[in-house]
TIGU-874331 format. One record per atom (N, C-alpha, C): residue in three letters; atom name; x, y, z. Coordinates in Angstrom, 3 decimals, m for minus. Each point is the difference from the previous one (the first is absolute). Layout:
N
+-------+---------+----------+----------+----------+
! fivex ! mardren !        x !        y !        z !
+-------+---------+----------+----------+----------+
!   Ala !      CA !        X !        Y !        Z !
...
+-------+---------+----------+----------+----------+
This chain:
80
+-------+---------+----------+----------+----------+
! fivex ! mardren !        x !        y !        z !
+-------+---------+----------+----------+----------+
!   Unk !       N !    0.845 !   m1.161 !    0.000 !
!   Unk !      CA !   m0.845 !    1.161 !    0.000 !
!   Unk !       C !    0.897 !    1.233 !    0.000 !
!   Unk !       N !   m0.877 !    1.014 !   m0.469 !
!   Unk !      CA !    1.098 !    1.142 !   m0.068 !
!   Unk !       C !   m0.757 !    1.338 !    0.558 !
!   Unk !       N !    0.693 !    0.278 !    1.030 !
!   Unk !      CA !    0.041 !    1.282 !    0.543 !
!   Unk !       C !    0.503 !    1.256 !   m0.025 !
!   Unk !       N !   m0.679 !    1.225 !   m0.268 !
!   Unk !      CA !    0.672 !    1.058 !   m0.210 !
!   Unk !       C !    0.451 !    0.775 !    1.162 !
!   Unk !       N !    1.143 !    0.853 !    0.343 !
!   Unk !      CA !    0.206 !    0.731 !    0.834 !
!   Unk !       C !   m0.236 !    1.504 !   m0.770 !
!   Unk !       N !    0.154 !    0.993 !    1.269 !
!   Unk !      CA !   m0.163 !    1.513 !   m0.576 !
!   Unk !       C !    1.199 !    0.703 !    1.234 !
!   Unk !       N !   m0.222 !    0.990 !   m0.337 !
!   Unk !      CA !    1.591 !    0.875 !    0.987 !
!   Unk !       C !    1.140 !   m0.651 !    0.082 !
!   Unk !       N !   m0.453 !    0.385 !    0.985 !
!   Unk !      CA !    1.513 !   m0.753 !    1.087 !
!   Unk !       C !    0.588 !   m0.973 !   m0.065 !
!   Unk !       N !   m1.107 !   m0.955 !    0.003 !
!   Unk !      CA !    0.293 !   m1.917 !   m0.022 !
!   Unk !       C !    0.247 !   m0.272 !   m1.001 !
!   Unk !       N !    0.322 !    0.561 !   m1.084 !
!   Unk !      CA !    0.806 !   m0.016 !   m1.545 !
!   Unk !       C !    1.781 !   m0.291 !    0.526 !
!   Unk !       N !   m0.007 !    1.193 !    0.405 !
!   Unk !      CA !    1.867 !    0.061 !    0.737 !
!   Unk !       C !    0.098 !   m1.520 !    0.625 !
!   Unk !       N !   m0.642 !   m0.704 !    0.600 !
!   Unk !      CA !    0.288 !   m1.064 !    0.739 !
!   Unk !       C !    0.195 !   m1.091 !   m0.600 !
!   Unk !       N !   m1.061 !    0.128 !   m1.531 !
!   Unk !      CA !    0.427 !   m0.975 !   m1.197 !
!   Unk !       C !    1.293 !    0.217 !   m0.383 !
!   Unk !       N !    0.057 !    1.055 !    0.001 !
!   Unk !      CA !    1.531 !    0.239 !   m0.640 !
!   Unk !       C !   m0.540 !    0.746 !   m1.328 !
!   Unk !       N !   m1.548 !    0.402 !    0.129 !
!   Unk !      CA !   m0.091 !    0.874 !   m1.469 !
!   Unk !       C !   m1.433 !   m0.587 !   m0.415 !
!   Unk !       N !   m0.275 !   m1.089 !   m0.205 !
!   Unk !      CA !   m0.874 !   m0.833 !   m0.223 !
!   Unk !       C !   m1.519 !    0.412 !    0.377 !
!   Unk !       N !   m1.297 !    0.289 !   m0.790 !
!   Unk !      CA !   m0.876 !    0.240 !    0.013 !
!   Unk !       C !   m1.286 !   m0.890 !    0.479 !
!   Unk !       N !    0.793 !   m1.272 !   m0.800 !
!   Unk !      CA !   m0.521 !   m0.989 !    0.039 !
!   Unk !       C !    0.535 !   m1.364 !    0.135 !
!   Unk !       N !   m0.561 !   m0.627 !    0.947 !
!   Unk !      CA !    0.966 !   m1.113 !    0.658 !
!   Unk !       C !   m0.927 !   m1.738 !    0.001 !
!   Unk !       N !    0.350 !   m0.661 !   m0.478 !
!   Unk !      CA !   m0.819 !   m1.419 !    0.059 !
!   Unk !       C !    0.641 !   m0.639 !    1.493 !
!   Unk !       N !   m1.522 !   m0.603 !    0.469 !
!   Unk !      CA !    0.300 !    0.010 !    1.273 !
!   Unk !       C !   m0.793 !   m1.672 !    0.239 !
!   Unk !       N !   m0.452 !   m0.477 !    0.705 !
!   Unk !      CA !   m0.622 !   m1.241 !    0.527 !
!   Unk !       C !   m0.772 !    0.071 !    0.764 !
!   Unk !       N !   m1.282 !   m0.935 !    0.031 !
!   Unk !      CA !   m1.001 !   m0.058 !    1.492 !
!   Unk !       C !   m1.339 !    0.230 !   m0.174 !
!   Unk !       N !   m0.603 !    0.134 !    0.929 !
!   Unk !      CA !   m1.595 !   m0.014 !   m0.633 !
!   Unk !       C !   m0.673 !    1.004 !    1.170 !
!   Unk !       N !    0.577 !    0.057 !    1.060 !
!   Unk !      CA !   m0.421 !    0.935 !    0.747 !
!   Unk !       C !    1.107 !    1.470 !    0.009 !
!   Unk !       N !   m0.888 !    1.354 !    0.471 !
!   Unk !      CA !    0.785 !    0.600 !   m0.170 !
!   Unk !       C !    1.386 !    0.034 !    1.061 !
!   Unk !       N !   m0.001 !   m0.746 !    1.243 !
!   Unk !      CA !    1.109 !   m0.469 !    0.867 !
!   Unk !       C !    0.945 !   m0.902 !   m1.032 !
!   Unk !       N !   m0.141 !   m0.656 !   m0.929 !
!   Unk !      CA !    0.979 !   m0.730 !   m0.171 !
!   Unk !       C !    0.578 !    0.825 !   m1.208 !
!   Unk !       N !   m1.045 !    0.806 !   m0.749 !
!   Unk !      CA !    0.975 !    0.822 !   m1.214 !
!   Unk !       C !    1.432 !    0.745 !    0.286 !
!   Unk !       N !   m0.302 !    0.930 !    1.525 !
!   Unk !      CA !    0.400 !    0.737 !    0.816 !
!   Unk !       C !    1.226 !   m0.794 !    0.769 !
!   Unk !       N !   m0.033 !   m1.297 !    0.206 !
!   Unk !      CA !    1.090 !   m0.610 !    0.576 !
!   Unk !       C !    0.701 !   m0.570 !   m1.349 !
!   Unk !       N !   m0.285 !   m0.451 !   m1.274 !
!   Unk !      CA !    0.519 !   m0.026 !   m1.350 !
!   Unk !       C !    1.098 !    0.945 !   m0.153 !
!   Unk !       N !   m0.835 !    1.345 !   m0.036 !
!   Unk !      CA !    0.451 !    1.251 !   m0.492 !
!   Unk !       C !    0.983 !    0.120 !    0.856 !
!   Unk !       N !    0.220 !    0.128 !    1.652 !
!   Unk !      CA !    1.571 !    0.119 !    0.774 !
!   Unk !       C !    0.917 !   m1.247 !   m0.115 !
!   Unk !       N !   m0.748 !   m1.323 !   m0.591 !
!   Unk !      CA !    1.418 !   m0.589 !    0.001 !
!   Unk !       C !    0.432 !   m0.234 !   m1.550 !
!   Unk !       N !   m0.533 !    0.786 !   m1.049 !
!   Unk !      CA !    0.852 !    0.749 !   m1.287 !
!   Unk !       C !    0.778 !    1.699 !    0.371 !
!   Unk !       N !   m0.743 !    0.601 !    0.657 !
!   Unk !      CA !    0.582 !    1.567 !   m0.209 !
!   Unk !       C !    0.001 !    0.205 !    2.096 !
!   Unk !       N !    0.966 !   m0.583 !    0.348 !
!   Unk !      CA !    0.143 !   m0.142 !    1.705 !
!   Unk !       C !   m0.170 !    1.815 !    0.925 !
!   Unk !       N !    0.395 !    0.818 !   m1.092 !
!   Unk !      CA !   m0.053 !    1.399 !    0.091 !
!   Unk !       C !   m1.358 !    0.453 !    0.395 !
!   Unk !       N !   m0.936 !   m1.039 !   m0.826 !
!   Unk !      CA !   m1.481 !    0.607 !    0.302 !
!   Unk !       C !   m0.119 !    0.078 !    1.189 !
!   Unk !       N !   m0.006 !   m0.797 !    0.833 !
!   Unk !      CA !   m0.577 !   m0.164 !    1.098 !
!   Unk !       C !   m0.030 !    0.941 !    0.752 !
!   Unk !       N !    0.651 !    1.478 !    0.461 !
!   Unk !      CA !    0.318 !    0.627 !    0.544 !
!   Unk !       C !   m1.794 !    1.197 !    0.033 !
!   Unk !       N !    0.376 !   m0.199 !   m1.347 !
!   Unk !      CA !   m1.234 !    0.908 !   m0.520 !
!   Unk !       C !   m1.405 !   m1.155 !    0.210 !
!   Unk !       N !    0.291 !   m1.322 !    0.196 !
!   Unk !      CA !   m1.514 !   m0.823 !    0.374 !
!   Unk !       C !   m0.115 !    0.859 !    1.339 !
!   Unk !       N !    1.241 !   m0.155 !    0.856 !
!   Unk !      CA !    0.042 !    0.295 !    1.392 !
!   Unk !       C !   m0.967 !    1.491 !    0.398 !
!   Unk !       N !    0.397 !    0.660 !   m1.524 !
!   Unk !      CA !   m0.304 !    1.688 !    0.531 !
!   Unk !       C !   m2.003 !    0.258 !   m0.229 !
!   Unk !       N !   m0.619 !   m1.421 !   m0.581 !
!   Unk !      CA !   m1.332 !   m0.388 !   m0.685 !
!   Unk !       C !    0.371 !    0.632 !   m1.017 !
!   Unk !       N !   m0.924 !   m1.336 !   m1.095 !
!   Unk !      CA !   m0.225 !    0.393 !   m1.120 !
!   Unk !       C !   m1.709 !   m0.158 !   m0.309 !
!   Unk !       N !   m0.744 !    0.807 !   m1.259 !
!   Unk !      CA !   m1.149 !   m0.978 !   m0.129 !
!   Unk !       C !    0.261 !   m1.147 !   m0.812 !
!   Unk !       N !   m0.917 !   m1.031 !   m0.728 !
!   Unk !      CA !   m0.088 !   m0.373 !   m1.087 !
!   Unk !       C !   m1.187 !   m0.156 !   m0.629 !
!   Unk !       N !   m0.361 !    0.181 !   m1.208 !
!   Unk !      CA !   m1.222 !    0.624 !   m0.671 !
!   Unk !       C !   m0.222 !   m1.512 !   m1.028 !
!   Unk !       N !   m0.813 !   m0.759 !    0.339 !
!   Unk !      CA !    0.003 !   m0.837 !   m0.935 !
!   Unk !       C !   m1.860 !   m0.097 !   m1.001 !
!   Unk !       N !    0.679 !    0.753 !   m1.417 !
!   Unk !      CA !   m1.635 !   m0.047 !   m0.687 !
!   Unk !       C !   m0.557 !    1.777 !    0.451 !
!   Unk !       N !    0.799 !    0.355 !    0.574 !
!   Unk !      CA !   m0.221 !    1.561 !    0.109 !
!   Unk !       C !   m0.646 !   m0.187 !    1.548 !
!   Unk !       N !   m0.024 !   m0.747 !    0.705 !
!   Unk !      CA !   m0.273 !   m0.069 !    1.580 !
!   Unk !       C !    1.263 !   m0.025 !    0.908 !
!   Unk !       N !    0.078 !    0.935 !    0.568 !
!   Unk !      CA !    1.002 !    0.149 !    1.174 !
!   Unk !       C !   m0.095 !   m0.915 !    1.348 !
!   Unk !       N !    1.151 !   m0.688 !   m0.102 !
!   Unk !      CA !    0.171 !   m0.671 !    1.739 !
!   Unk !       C !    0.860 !    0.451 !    0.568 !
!   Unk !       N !   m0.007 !    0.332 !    1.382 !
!   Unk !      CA !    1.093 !    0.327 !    0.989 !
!   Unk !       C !    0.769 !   m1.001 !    0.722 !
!   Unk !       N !   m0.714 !   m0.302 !    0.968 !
!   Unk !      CA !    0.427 !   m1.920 !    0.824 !
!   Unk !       C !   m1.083 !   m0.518 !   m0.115 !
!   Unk !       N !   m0.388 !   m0.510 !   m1.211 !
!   Unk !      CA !   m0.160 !   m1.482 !   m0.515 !
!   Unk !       C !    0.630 !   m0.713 !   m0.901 !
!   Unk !       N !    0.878 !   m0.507 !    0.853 !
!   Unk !      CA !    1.205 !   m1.011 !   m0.443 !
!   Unk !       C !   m1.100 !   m1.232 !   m0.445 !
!   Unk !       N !   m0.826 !   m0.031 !    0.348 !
!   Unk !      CA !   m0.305 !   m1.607 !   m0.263 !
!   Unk !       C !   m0.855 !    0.115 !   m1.305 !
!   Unk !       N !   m0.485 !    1.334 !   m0.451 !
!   Unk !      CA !   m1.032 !    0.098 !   m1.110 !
!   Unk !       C !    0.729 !   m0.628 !   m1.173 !
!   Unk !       N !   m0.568 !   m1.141 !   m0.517 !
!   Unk !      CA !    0.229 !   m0.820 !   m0.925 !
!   Unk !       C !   m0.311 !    1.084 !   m1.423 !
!   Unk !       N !    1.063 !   m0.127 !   m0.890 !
!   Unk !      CA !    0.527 !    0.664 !   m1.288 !
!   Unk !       C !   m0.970 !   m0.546 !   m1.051 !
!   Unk !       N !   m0.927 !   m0.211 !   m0.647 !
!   Unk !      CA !   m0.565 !   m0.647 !   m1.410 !
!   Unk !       C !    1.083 !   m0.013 !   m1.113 !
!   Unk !       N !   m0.102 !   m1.377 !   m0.528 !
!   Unk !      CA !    0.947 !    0.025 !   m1.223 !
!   Unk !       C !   m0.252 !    1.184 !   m0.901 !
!   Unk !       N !    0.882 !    0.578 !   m0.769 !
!   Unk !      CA !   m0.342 !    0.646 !   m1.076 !
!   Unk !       C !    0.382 !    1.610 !    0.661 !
!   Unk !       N !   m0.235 !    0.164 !    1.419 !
!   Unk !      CA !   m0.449 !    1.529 !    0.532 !
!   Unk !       C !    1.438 !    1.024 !   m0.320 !
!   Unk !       N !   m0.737 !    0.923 !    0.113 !
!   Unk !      CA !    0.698 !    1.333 !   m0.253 !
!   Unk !       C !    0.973 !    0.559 !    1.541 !
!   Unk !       N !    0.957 !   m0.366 !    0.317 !
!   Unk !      CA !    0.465 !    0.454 !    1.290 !
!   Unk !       C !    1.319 !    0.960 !    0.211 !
!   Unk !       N !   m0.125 !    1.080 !    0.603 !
!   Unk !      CA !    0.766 !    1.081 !    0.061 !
!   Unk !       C !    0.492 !    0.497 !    1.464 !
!   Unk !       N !    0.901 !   m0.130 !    0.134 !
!   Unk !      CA !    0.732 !    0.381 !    1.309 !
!   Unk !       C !    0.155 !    1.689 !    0.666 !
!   Unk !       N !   m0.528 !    0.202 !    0.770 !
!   Unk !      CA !   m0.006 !    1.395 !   m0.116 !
!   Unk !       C !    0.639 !    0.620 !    1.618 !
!   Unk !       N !    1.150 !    0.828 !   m0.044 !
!   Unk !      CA !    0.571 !    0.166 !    1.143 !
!   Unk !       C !   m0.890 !    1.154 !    1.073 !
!   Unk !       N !   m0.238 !   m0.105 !    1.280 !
!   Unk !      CA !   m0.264 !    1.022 !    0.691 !
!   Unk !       C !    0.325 !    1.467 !   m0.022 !
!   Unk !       N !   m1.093 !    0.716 !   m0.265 !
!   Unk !      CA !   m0.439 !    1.611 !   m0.198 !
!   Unk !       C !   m0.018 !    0.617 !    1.317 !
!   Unk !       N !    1.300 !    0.630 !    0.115 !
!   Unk !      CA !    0.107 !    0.696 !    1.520 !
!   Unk !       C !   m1.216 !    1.198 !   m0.387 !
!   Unk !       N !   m0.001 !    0.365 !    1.300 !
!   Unk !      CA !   m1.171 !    1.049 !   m0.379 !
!   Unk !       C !   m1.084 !   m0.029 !    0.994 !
!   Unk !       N !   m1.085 !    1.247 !   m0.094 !
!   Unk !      CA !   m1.162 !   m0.492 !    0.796 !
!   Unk !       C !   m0.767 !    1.313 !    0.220 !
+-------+---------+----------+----------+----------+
């Protein structure tokens, strides 16, 4: 499956927009994704969302991914 990043979490690819990753829930894409690009994690640490199909999750690690879906990594918006 392939996931897109935006900002920040690009640098952690090493540049990379888009990263093929493994798993079916969004916990296991997310543990995929740090043990290819180990850098991420810092920024999992700082929250990220993930938007799968244009729906945003925060901590639901366990929300199961549908084959086929649209999923985009999106780093935390300081602010308020």
């Amino acid at each position: 499956m392939h996931i897109r990043l935006s900002g920040i979490l690009c640098q952690a690819t090493g540049g990379a927009s888009t990263v093929e990753v493994s798993g079916a829930t969004i916990g296991d894409i997310l543990t995929s994704l740090v043990q290819k690009h180990p850098a991420i994690q810092e920024h999992l640490d700082d929250g990220v969302a993930v938007a799968v199909n244009g729906e945003i999750y925060r901590d639901r690690r366990d929300q199961v991914i549908p084959e086929g879906s649209e999923v985009f990594l999106l780093p935390r918006i300081e602010g308020g």
